[in-house]
C-alpha positions as CSV (number, residue, x, y, z in Angstrom):
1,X,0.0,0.0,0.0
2,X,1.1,3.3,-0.7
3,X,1.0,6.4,1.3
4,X,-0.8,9.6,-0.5
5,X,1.6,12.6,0.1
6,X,0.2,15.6,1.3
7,X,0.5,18.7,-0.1
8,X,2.9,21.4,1.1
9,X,0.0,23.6,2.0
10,X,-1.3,21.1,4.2
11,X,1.9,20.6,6.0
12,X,2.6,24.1,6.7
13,X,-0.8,24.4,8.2
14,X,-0.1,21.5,10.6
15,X,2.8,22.7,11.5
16,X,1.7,26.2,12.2
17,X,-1.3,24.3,14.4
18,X,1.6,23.2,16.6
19,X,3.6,26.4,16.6
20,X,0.6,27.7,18.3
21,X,-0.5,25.0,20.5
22,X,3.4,25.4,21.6
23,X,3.5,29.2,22.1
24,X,0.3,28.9,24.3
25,X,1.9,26.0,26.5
26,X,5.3,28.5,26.6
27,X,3.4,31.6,27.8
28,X,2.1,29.6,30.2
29,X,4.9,28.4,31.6
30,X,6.9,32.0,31.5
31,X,3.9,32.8,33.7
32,X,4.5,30.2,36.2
33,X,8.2,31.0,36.0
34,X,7.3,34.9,36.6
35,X,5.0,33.8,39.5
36,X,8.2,31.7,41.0
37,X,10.4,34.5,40.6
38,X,8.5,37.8,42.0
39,X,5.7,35.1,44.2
40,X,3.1,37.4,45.6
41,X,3.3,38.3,49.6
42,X,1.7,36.3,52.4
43,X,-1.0,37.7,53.8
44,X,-1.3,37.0,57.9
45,X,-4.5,36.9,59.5
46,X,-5.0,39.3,62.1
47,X,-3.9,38.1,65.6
48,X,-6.1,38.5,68.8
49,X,-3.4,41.1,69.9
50,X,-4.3,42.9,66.5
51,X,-8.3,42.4,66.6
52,X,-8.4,43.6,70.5
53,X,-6.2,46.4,69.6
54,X,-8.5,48.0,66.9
55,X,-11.4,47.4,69.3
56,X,-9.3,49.8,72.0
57,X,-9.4,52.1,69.0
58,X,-12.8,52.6,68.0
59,X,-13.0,53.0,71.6
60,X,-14.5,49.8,73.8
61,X,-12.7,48.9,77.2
62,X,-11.6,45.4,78.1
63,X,-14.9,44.4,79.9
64,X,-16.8,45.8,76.9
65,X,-14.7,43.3,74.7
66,X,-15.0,40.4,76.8
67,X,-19.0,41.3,77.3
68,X,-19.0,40.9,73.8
69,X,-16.9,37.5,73.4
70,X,-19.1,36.5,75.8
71,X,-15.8,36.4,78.6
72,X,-16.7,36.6,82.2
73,X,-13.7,38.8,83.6
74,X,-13.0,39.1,87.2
């Protein structure tokens, strides 16, 4: 049996298929790489030091805080 050659037209467009199946996949990995080299900063949630702090700001005293945890102080 023989093979039926394709046209040259026919193998450029295959080829150019995978060009841009490739270039995707490539951008996609430079974006990984980018995100490895500069990564984004962790975020911390706020401690109970930090949370009863802001409450002394806006103004509550420690037995308003604990009245409102539901903390019997004494």
């Amino acid at each position: 049996m023989a093979r039926t050659s394709r046209s040259k037209d026919v193998r450029i467009a295959e080829i150019d298929v995978k060009i841009e199946k490739y270039k995707t996949l490539i951008e996609q990995l430079e974006s990984k790489k980018s995100s490895i080299i500069n990564p984004a900063p962790r975020t911390r949630k706020p401690g109970v030091n930090a949370i009863i702090k802001q409450a002394k700001e806006l103004g509550m005293t420690a037995d308003e805080i604990a009245k409102k945890l539901g903390i019997k102080v004494g």
